[in-house]
C-alpha positions as CSV (number, residue, x, y, z in Angstrom):
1,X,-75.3,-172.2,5.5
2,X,-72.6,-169.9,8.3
3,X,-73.6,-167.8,10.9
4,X,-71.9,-164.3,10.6
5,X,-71.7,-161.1,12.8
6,X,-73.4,-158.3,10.9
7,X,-73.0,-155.1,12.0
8,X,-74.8,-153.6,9.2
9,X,-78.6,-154.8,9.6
10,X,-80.8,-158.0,10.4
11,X,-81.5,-157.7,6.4
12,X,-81.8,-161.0,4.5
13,X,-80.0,-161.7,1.4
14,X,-76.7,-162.3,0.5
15,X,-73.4,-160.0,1.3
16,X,-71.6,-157.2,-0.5
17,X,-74.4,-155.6,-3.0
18,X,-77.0,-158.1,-1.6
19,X,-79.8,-156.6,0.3
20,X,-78.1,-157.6,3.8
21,X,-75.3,-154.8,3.1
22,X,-77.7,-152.6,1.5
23,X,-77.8,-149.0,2.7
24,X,-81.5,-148.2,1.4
25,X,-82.6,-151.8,2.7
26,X,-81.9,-150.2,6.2
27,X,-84.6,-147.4,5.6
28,X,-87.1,-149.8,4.2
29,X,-86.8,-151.8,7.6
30,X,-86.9,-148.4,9.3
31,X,-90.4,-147.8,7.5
32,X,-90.9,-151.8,8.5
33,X,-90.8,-151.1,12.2
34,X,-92.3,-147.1,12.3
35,X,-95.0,-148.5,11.1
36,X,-95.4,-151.1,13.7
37,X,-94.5,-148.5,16.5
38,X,-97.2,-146.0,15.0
39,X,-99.3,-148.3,15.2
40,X,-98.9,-149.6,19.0
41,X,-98.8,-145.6,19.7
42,X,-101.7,-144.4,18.6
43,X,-103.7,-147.3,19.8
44,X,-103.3,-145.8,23.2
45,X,-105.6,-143.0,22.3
46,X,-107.5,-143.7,19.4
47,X,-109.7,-146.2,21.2
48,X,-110.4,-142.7,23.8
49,X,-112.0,-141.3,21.1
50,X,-114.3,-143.6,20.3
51,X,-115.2,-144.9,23.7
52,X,-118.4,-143.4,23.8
53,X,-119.4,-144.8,21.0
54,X,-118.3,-148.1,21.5
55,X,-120.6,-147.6,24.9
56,X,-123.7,-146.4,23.4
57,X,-123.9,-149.4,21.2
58,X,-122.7,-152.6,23.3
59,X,-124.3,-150.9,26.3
60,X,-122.4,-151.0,29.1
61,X,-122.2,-148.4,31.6
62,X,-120.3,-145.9,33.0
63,X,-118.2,-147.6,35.6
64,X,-117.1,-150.5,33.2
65,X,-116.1,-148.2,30.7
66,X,-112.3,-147.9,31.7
67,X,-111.6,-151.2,31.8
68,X,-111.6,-150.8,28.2
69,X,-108.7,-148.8,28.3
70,X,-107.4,-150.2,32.1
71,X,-107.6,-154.2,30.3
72,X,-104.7,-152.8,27.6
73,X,-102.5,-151.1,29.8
74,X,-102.6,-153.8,32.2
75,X,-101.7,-156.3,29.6
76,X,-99.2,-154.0,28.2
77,X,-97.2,-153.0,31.2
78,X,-97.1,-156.0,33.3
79,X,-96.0,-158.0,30.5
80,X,-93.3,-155.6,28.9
81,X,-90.4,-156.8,30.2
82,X,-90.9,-160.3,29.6
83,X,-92.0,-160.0,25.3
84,X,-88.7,-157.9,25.5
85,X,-86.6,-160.4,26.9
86,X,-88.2,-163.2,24.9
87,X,-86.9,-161.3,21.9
88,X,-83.5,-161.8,22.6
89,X,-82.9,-165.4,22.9
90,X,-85.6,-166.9,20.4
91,X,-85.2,-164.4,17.8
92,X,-86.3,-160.7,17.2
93,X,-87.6,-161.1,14.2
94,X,-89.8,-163.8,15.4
95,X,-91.5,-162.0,18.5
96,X,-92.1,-159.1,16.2
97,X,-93.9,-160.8,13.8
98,X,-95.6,-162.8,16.2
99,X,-96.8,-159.8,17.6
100,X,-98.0,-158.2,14.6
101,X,-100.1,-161.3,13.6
102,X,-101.5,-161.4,17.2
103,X,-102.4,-157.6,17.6
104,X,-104.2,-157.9,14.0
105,X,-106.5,-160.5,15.4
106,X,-107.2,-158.9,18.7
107,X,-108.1,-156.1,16.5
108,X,-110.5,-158.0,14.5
109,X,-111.9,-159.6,17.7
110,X,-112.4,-156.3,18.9
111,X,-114.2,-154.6,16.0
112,X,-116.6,-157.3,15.6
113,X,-117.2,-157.5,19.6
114,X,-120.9,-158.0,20.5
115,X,-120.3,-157.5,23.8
116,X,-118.3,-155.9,26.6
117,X,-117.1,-159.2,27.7
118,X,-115.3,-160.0,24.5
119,X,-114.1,-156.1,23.6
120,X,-111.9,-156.2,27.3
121,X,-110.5,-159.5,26.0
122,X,-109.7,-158.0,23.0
123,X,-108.1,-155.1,24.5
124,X,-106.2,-157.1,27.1
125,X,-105.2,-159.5,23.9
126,X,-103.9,-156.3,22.3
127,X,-101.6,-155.5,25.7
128,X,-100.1,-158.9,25.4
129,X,-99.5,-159.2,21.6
130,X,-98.3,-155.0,22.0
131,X,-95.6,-156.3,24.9
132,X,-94.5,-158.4,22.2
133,X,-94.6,-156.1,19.5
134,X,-92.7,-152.7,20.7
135,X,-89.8,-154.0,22.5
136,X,-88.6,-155.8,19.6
137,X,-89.1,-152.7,16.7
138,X,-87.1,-150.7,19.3
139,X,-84.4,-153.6,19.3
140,X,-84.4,-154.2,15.4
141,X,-84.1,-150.3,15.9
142,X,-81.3,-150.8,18.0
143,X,-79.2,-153.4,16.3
144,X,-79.9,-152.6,12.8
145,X,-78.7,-149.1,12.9
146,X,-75.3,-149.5,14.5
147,X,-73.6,-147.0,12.1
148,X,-73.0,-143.9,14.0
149,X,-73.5,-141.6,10.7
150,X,-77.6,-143.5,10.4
151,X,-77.7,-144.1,14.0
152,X,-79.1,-140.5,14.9
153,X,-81.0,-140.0,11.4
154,X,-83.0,-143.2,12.4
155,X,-83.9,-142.6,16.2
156,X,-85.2,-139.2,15.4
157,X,-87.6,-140.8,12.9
158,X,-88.4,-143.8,15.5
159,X,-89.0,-141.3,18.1
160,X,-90.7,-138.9,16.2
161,X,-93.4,-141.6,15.5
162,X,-93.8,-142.4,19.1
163,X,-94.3,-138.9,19.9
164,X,-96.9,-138.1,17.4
165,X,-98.9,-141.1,17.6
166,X,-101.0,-140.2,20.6
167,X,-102.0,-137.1,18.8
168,X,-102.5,-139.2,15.2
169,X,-104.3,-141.1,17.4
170,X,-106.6,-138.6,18.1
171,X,-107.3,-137.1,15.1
172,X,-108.1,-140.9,13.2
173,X,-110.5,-141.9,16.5
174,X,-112.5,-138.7,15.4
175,X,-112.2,-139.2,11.7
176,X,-113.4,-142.8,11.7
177,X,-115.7,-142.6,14.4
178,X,-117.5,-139.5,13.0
179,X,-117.4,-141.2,9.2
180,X,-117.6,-144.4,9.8
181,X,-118.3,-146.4,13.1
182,X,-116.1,-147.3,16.4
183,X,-115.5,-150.6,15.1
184,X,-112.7,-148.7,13.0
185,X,-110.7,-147.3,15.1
186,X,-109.9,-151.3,15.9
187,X,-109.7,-152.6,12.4
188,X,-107.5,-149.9,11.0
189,X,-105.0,-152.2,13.0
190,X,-105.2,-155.1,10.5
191,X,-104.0,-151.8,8.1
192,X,-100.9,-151.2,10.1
193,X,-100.4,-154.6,10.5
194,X,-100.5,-156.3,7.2
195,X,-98.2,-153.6,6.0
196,X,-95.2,-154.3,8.2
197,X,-96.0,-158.0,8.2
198,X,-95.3,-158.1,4.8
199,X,-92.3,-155.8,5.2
200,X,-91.2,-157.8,7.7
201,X,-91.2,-161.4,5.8
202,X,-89.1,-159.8,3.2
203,X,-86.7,-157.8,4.8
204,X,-85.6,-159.3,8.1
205,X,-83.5,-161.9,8.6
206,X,-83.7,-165.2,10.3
207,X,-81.2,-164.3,13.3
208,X,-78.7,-167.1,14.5
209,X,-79.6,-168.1,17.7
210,X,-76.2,-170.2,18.8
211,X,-77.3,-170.8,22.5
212,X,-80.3,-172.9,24.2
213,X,-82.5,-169.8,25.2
214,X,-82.5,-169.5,29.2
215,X,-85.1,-167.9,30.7
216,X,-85.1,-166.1,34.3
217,X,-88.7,-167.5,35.9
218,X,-88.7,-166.6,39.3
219,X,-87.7,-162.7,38.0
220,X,-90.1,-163.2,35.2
221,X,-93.1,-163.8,37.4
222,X,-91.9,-161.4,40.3
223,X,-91.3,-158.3,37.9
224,X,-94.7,-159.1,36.0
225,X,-96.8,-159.3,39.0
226,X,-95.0,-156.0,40.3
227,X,-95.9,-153.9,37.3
228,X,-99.6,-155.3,37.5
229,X,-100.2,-154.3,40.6
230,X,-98.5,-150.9,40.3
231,X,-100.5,-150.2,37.5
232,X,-103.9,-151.8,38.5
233,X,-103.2,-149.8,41.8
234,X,-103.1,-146.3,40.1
235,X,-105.8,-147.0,37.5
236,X,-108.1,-148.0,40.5
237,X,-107.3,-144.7,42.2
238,X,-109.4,-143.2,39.2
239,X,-112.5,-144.4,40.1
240,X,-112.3,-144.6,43.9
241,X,-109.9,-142.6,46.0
242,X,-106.0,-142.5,47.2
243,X,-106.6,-144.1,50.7
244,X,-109.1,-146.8,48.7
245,X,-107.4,-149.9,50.5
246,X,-107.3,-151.9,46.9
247,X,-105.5,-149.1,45.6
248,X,-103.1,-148.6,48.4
249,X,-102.7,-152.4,48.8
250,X,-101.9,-153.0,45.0
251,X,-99.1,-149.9,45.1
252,X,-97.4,-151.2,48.1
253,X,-97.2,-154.6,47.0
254,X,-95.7,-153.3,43.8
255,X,-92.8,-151.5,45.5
256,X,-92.7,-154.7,47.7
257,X,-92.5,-156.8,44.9
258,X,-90.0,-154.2,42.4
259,X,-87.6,-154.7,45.9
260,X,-87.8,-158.1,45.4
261,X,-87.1,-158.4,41.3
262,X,-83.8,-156.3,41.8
263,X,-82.6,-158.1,44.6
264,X,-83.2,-161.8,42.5
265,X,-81.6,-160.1,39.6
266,X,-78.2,-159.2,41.6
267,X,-78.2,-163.0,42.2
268,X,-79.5,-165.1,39.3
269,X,-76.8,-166.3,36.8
270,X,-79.0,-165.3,33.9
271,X,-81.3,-162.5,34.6
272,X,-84.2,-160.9,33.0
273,X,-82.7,-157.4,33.4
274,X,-79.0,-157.5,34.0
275,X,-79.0,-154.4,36.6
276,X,-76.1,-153.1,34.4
277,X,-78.2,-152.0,32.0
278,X,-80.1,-149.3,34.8
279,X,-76.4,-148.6,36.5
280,X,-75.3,-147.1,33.6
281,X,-75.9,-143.2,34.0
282,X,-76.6,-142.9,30.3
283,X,-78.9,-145.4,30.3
284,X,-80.1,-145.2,33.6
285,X,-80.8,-141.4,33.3
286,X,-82.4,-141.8,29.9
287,X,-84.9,-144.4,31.5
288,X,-85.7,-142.2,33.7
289,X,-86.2,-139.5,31.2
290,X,-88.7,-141.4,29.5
291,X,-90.5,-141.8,32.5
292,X,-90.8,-138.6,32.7
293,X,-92.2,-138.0,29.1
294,X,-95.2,-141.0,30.4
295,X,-96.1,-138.8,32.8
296,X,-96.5,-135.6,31.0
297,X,-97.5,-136.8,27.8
298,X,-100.4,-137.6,29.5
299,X,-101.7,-134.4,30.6
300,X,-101.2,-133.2,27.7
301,X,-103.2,-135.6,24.9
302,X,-106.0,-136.3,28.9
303,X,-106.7,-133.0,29.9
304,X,-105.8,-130.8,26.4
305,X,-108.8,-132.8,24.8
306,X,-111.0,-132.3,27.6
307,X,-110.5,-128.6,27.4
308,X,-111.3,-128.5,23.3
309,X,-114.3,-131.0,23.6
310,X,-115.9,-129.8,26.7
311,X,-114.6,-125.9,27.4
312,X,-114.9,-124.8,24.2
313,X,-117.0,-127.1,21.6
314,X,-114.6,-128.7,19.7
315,X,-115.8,-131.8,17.7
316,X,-113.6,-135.2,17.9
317,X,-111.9,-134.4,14.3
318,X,-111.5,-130.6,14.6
319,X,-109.6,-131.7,18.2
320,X,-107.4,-134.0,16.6
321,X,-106.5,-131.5,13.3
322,X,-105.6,-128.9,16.8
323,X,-103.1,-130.9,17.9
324,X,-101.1,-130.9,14.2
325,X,-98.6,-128.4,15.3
326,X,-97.3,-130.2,18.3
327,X,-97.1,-133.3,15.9
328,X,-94.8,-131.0,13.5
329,X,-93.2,-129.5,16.2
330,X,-92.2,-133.3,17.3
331,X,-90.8,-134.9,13.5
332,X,-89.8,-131.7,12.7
333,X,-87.1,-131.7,16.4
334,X,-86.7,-135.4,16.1
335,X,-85.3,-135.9,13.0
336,X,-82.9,-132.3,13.4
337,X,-81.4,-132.6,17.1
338,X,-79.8,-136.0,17.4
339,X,-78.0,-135.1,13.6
340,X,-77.3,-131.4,14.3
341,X,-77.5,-130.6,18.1
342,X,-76.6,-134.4,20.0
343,X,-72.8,-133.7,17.9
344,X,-72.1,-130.4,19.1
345,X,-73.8,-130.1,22.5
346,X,-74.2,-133.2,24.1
347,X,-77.2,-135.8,25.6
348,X,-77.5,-133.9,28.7
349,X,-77.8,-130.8,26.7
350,X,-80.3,-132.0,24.7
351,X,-82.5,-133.5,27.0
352,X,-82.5,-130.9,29.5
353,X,-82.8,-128.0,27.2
354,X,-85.8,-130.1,25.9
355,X,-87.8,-130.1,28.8
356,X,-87.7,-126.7,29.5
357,X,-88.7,-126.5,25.9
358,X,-91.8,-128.2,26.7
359,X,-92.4,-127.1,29.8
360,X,-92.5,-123.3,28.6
361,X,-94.9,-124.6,26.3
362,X,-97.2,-126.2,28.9
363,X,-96.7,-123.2,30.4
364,X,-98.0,-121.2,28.3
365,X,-101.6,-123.6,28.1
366,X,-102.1,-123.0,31.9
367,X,-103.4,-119.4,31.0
368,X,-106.3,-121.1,28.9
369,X,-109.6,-119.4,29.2
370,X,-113.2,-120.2,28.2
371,X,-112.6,-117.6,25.0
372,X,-109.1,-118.4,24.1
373,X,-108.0,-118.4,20.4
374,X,-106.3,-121.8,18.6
375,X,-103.9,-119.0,17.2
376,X,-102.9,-116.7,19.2
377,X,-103.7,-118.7,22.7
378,X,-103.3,-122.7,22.4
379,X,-101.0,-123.4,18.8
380,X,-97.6,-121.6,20.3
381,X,-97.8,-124.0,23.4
382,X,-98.2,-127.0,21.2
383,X,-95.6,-126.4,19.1
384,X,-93.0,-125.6,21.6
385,X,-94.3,-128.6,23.7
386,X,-93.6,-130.5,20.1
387,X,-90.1,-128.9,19.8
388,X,-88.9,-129.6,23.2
389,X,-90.5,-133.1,23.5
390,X,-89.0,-134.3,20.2
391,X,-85.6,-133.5,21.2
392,X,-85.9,-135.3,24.5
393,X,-87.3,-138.6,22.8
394,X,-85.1,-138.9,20.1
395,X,-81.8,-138.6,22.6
396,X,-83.8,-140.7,25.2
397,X,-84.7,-143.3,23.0
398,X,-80.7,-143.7,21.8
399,X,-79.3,-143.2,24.9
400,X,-81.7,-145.9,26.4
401,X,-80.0,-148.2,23.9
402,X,-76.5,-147.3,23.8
403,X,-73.5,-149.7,23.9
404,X,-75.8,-152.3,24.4
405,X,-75.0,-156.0,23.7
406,X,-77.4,-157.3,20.8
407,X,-78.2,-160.0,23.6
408,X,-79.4,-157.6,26.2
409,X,-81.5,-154.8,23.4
410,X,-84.6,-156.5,23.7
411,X,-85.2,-155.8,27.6
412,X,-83.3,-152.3,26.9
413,X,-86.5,-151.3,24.5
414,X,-89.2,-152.9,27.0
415,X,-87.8,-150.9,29.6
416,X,-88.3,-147.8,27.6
417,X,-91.7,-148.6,27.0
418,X,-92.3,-149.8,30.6
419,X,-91.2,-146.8,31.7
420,X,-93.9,-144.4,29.4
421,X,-96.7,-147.0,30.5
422,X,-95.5,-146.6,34.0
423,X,-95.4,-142.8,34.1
424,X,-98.6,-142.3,32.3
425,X,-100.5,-144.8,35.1
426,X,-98.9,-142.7,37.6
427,X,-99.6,-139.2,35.9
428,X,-103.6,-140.6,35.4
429,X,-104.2,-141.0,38.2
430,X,-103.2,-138.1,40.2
431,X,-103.8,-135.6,37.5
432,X,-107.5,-136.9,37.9
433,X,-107.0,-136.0,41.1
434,X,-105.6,-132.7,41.4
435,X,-108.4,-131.9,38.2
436,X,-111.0,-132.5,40.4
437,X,-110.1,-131.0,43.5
438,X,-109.0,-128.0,41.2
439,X,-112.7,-127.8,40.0
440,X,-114.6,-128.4,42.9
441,X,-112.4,-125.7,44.8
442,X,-113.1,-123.2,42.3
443,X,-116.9,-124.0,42.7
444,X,-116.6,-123.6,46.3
445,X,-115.6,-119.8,46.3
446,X,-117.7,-118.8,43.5
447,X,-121.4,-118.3,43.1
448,X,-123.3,-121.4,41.7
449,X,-124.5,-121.1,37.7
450,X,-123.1,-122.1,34.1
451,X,-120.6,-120.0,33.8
452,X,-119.4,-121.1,37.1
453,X,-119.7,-124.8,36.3
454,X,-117.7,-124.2,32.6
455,X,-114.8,-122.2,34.0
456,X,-114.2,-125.2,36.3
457,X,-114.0,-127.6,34.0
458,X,-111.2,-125.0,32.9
459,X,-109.6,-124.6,36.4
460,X,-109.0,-128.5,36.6
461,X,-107.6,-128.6,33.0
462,X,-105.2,-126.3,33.4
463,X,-104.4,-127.4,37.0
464,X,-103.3,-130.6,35.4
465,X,-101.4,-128.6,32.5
466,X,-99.2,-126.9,35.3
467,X,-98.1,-129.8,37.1
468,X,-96.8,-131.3,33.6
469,X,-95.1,-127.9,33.6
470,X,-93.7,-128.9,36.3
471,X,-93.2,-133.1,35.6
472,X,-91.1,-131.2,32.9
473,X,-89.0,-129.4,34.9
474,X,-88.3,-131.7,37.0
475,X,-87.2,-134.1,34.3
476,X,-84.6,-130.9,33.3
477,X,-83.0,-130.8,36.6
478,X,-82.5,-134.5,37.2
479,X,-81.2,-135.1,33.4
480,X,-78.5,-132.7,34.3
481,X,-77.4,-133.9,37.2
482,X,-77.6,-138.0,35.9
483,X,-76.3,-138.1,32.7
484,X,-73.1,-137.7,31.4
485,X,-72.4,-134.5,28.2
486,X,-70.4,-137.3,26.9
487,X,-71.1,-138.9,22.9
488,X,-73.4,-141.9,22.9
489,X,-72.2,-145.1,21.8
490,X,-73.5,-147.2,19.2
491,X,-75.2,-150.8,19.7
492,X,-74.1,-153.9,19.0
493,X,-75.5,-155.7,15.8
494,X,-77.2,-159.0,16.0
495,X,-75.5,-162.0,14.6
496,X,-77.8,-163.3,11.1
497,X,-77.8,-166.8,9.4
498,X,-75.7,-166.0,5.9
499,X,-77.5,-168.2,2.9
């Protein structure tokens, strides 16, 4: 047995026509970890769905219910940056599949929950298993596709998955809720799972791991209470208010706490994010670009469903089939513009152009009334939304990850999903906000009835829908001032044991 330095893939098998030098091996490990990241994805919305129903029958009430969906993202963001960085010295492949088999069991645990006790430890046991999970299908991503002909082809797929899972999301909650039970919508998982576990065992390799794995603790435990308390401090805005001491407390002492990670990290011989990785304007900027997608993603999949459910009578299924065309629009810009557009024009380009893509498209949902047509009134806006918002992610997602060591691609990934987690607590929070002063203003300065009470419910949606108009543009203006119009460069591959 050798250790050698593949640049190809983590495939196992042997060289030359073996299946670690295979070209279509590479796709099959594509399909592998899409799988995996649809999977993560949609679990973010398909639980929303079915929320209701979950309620009804374990009974619990109306204040607990968020911590259903609070417990996950929790889990999930505080925890990011650690299951990303344990990826890269104790083996990829490992965390990955340790995080399949762990979200699979949560899942279980969570469909057969009796009570409301044991489905928040399930979904907090799904944000734990999930911070395992997506960082390191992002950094198989990453180092397996280091060819700069495949590079492109394979984010735009990758990224076209985590677009469109929020609204897949949607449209399976409905589908199995309405024809089966809520209890689906967490077993379907064990689906998901079982396919990319076996996928997984037979494709990926063993990676070499040459070094005793070091681990930064003090930065570990800093940066993972930081994002906690950011995160708890936004989602307990929703229930309570901005100048609720708890919340306030909780979002100071994660600034506090974020001021304290980057200073250890500056001085700490191995650190859990080498600050490098954020320094660099292509990276940095396309961080911050995803960050910007969190935050409008959310208004979009929050408030847009609200609107077809409440405003004008959608059902859960014929909701989820609505938002099709923004999940074409995404594949269908993902998997064209970093092959045909990145080449010619450029990241900044892309990205910027993008946003203003999306942000005609949200745009055009702020003029949503109670008698609105899907065809002529809400389908353009989703599929521009879709067009621009593809674009962005793909770019994003490869520029995140560009000319990265295969040492350092496992905390590059969790910072790209730390970053959507991050910007959709944020964008929760005080879209919930501006919604509801939006609604009860509108009440205020119109007469008291029905109609009244429905066309506020519109007034707050579409409030929301305008600031991610403007989260949009926002993300346009400071894409083109951070990062560079120059050509991305490929990652690193990983070294692999040769049998």
């Amino acid at each position: 047995m050798s250790t050698t330095f593949d640049r190809g893939a983590p495939v196992s098998g042997t060289s030359g026509s073996g299946r670690r030098g295979s070209h279509a091996v590479r796709w099959w490990v594509l399909v592998v970890l899409g799988t995996a990241q649809l999977m993560v994805t949609l679990d973010a919305t398909v639980v929303n769905i079915a929320l209701p129903a979950a309620q009804h029958d374990l009974g619990f009430s109306d204040g607990s219910r968020q911590w259903v969906i609070t417990g996950y993202a929790l889990a999930f963001g505080s925890m990011l940056l650690l299951g990303g960085r344990l990826g890269d010295p104790f083996g990829r492949r490992t965390t990955f599949v340790t995080g399949l088999v762990g979200f699979a069991g949560a899942s279980v645990l969570g469909g057969a929950a009796t009570s409301f006790d044991i489905l928040v430890t399930a979904r907090v046991a799904q944000g734990l298993f999930a911070a395992l999970l997506a960082p390191a299908a992002l950094s198989l991503l990453s180092v397996t596709f280091t060819d700069p002909r495949e590079r492109p082809k394979a984010f735009g797929v990758f990224s076209a998955l985590a677009g469109a899972g929020g609204a897949i999301g949607l449209l399976l909650g409905g589908m199995l809720t309405e024809w089966a039970s809520w209890r689906w919508v967490m077993y379907v998982n064990v689906v998901f799972a079982a396919v990319a576990l076996i996928g997984a065992v037979l494709l990926l390799a063993k990676p070499a791991v040459t070094g005793r794995p070091r681990l930064d603790i003090p930065g570990t435990l800093v940066v993972s209470a930081a994002l906690f308390a950011v995160v708890y401090g936004f989602a307990h805005v929703e229930s309570t208010r901005w100048t609720d001491p708890v919340s306030l407390g909780s979002m100071v002492a994660g600034v506090a706490l974020l001021a304290v990670f980057v200073w250890l990290e500056s001085r700490v011989a191995h650190p859990l994010l080498p600050l490098r990785l954020v320094w660099d304007r292509t990276r940095g900027g396309s961080f911050l670009t995803v960050f910007v997608i969190g935050m409008g993603m959310f208004s979009i999949f929050l408030f847009l469903t609200y609107y077809l459910e409440a405003s004008i009578g959608y059902s859960p299924i014929k909701t989820g089939l609505a938002f099709l065309p923004m999940v074409a629009g995404i594949v269908a810009a993902s998997t064209t513009a970093p092959s045909l557009l990145l080449p010619r024009v450029g990241p900044k380009i892309v990205i910027s152009a993008g946003f203003l893509v999306a942000a005609s498209g949200m745009g055009l949902l702020t003029r949503l009334e109670l008698d609105s047509a899907y065809l002529a009134d809400i389908m353009p806006g989703l599929i521009l939304l879709g067009l621009g918002l593809g674009g962005v992610m793909a770019t994003a997602f490869q520029g995140a990850t560009a000319g990265i060591h295969h040492e350092d691609s496992g905390v590059a990934s969790a910072l790209i999903n730390t970053g959507q987690q991050v910007g959709g607590s944020i964008s929760t929070a005080l879209l919930t906000t501006v919604a509801s002063s939006a609604g009860t203003d509108y009440l205020s300065s119109h007469k008291p009835g029905a109609l009244t009470m429905a066309q506020a419910g519109v007034e707050s949606y579409t409030a929301t829908l305008a600031w991610g108009a403007g989260f949009f543009v926002v993300g346009a203006v400071l894409s083109a001032l951070l990062i560079p119009n120059a050509p991305l460069a490929p990652s690193e591959g990983e070294p692999v044991i040769a049998h």
